[in-house]
N, C-alpha and C positions, 0 to 999 in steps of 0.2 A: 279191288283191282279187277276189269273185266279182263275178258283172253287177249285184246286187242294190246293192252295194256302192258300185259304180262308177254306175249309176244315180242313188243318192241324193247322190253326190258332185257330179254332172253337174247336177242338177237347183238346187246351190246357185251355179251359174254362167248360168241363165237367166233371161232379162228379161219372162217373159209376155208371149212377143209370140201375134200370132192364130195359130190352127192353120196356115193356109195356108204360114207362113214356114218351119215346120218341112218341111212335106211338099219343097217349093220348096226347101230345101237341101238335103233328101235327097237327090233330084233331081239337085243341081248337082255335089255331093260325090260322088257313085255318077260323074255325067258323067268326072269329072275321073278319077277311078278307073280307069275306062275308057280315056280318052286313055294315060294309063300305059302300060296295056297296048298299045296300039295302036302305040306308040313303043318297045315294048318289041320288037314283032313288026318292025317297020323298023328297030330298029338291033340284032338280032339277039343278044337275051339281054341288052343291056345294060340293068338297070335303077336308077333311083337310090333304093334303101332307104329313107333319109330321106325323101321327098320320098311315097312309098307309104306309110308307114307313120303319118305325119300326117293323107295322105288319107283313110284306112281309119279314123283316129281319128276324124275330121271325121262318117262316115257312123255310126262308132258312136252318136254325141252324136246327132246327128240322130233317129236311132232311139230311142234312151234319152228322148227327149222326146215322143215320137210317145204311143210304146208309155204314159209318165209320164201324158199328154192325155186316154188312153182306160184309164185305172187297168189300165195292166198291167205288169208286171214283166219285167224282161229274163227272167229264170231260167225266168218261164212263156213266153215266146215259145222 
């Protein structure tokens, strides 16, 4: 599946909510992301894959909705 793909796939799982929700979850999903790391770095390489790679999901969606708000395409970002 290319982004284009996965875009239009994503976009049949949202609720038109305002812009602000999406920005506001990028935000909170990119946070979390974050913490990962941060716990990655105090426990010394340990990290839970599963647990990052839902995250990372999470900011994609976010994105793919942003980008979907202001007619743009992942493939062009």
């Amino acid at each position: 599946m290319d982004l284009n793909e996965y875009q239009e796939y994503a976009k049949e799982t949202d609720l038109n909510n305002p812009l602000n929700y999406y920005y506001l979850g990028l935000a909170e999903e990119a946070g979390e992301v974050a913490g990962l790391r941060k716990r990655f770095l105090r426990d010394e390489g340990n990290i839970d894959y599963d647990r990052i790679t839902k995250e990372l999901g999470d900011v994609l969606w976010y994105l793919a909705m942003i980008a979907d708000k202001y007619n743009l395409s992942l493939n062009d970002i």
